[in-house]
VMD Tcl script that draws the C-alpha trace (Angstrom):
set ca {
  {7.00 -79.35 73.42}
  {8.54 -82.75 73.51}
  {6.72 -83.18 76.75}
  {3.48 -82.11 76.16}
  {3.42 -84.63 73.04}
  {4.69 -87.24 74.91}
  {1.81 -86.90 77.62}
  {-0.94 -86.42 74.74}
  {0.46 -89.80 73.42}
  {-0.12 -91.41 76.53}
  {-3.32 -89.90 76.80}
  {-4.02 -91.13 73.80}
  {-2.91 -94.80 74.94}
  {-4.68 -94.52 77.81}
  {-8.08 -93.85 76.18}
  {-7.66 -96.43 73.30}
  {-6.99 -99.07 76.38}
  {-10.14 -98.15 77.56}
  {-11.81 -98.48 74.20}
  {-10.86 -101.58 73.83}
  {-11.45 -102.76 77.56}
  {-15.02 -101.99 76.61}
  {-15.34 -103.69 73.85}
  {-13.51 -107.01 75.06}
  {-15.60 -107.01 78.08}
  {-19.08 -106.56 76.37}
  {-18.22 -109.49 73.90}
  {-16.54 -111.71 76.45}
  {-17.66 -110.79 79.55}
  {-15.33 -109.40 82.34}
  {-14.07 -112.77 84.06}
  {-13.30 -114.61 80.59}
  {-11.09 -111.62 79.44}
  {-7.47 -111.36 79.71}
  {-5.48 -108.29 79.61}
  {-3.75 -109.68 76.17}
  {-7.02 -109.81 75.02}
  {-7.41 -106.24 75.60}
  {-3.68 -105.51 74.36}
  {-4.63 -107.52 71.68}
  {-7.30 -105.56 70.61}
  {-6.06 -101.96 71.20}
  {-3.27 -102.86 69.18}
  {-0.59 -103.23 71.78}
  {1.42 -105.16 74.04}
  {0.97 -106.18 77.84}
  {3.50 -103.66 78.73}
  {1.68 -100.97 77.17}
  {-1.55 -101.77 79.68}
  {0.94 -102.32 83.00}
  {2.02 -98.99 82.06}
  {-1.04 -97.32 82.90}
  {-2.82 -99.89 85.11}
  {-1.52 -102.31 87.55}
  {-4.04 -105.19 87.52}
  {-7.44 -106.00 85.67}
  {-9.57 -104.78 88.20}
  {-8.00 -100.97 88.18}
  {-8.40 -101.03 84.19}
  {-12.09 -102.09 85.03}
  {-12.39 -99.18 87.30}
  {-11.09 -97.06 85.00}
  {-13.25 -97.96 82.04}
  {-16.06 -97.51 84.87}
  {-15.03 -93.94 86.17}
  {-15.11 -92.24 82.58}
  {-18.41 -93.46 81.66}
  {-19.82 -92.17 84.82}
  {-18.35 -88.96 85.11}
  {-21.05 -86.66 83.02}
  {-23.73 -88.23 85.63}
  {-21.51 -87.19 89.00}
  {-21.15 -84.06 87.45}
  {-24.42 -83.05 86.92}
  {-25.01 -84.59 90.88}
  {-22.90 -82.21 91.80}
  {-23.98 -79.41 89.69}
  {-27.30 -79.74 91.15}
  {-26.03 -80.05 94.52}
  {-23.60 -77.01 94.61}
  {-26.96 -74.91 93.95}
  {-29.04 -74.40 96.26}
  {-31.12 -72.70 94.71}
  {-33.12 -74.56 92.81}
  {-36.06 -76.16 92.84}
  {-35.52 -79.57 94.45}
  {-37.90 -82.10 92.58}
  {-37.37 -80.24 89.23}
  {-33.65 -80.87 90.34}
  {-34.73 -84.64 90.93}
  {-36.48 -85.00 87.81}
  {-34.03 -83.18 85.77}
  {-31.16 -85.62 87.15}
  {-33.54 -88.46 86.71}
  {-34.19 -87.89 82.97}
  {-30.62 -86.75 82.29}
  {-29.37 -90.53 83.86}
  {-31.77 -92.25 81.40}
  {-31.03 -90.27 78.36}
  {-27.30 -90.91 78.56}
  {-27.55 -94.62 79.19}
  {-30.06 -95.21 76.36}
  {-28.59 -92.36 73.86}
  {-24.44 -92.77 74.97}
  {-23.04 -95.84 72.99}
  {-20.33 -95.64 76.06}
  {-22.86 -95.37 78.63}
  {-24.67 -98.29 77.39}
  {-22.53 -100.55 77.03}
  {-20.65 -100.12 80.50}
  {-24.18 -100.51 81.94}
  {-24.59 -103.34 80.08}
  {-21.57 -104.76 81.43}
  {-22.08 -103.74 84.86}
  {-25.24 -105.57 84.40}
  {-24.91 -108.46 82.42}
  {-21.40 -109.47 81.40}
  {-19.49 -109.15 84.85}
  {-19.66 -111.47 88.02}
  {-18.99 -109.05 91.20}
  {-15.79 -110.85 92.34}
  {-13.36 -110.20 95.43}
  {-10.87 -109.71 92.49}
  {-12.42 -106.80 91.16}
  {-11.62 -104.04 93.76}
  {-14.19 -101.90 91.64}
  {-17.10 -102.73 93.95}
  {-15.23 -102.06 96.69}
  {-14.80 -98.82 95.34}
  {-18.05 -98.11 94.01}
  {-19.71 -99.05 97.79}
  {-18.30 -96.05 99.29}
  {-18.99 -93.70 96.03}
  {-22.57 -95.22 95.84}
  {-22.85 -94.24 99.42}
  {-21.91 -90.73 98.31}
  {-23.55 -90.17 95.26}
  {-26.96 -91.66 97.40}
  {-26.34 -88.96 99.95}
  {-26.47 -86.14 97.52}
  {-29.41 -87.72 96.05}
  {-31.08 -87.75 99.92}
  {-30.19 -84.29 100.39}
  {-31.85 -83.05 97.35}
  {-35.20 -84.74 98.42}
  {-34.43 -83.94 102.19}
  {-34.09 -80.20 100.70}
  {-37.80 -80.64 99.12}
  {-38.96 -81.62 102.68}
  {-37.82 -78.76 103.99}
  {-39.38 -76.77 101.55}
  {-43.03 -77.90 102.07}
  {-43.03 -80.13 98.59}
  {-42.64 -83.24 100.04}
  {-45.10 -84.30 103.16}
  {-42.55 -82.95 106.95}
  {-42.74 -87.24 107.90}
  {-41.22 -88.28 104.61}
  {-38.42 -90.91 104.71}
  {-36.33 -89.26 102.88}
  {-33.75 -92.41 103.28}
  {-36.14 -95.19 101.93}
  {-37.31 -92.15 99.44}
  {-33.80 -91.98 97.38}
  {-33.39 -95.76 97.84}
  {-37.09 -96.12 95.95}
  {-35.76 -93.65 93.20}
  {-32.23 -95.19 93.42}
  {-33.96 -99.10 92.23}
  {-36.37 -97.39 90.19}
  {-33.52 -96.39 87.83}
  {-31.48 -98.93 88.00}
  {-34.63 -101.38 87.18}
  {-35.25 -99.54 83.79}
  {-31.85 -99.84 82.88}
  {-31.36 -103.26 83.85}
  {-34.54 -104.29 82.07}
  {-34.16 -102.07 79.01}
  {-30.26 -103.59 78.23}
  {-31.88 -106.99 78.06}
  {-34.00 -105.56 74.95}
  {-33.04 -102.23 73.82}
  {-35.17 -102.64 70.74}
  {-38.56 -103.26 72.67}
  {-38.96 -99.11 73.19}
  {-37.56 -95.82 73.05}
  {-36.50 -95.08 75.79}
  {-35.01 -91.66 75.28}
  {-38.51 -90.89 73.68}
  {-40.23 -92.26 77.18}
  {-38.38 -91.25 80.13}
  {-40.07 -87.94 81.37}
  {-43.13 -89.68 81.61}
  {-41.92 -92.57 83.34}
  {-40.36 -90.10 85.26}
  {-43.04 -88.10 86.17}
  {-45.09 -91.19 86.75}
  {-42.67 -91.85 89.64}
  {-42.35 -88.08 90.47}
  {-46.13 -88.03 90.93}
  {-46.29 -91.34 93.30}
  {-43.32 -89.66 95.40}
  {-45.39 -86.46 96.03}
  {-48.81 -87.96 96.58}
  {-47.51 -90.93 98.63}
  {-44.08 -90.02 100.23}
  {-43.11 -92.73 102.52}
  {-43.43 -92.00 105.70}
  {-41.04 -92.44 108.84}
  {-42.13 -95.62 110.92}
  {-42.54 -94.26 114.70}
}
mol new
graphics top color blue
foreach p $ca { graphics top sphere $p radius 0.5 }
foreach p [lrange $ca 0 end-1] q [lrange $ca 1 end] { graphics top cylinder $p $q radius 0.2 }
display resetview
């Protein structure tokens, strides 16, 4: 019993770290923070954060990880079946990205982050990281559209490579745009039709393979 408290308290630690790793980074940006600052803030000593991460960059990573873990779930949901249909997949993983960064608190703000408070540094191992799970997450992606290829949705010539790359920046524009004014629209309220608006310019003009 002892132990199982003993892990929920570091749990516990662990989580409130990241808390206030968030919050320290959004109002300070990532370079200009400290980990006393994020001690500081979570209530704790330096110890307390060496405990559970060795550096800056790993607590980054971290703080990173959780907030994407819904999204690589439901990539790998989709994935693992087969089944169904691939642009409703596409769509449906589309409007499910948009509606937890605009309508998550968490997501948000470790977009915003990502985005706009963090200079991509050989310090922060992060985007060393994240190259190789981008790489993986964008193959799924590819194999869900090269799956709608093979199904006679999308035209037989379609680059299905420069196709998820298209769909990959179209995201990551409205995101990156939206975070600089969240209060200019909705966007929970408008991202199936911006969506579909790319949806329909992906079936009626695939790109096509260069010969």
């Amino acid at each position: 019993m002892m132990a199982r408290k003993t892990k929920e308290e570091a749990q516990e630690t662990y989580s409130a770290l990241l808390d206030a790793a968030e919050k320290v980074f959004s109002e300070k940006g990532v370079t200009s923070t400290t980990l006393n600052d994020v001690a500081t803030a979570a209530g704790m000593t330096r110890g307390a954060i060496y405990w559970h991460f060795k550096d800056k960059s790993a607590l980054f990573q971290a703080m990173c990880d959780r907030a994407f873990l819904p999204m690589e779930a439901l990539l790998g949901e989709i994935v693992a079946t087969p089944g169904k249909e691939p642009l409703a997949a596409l769509k449906q993983l589309n409007i499910h990205f948009l509606h937890l960064v605009s309508g998550n608190d968490r997501q948000r703000r470790v977009f915003d982050i990502i985005f706009h408070r963090c200079e991509k540094t050989e310090d922060l191992a992060f985007f060393r990281v994240e190259d190789e799970k981008r790489t993986e997450c964008l193959g799924k992606v590819q194999a869900i559209i090269q799956r709608a290829v093979d199904e006679g949705k999308l035209h037989p010539d379609t680059d299905t490579w420069i196709a998820m790359q298209a769909n990959h920046a179209f995201l990551l524009g409205i995101v990156h745009e939206w975070l600089e004014d969240p209060q200019a629209y909705c966007l929970i309220q408008h991202a199936e039709d911006m969506i579909d608006m790319f949806m329909a310019g992906l079936v009626a003009r695939p790109p096509r393979k260069k010969t």
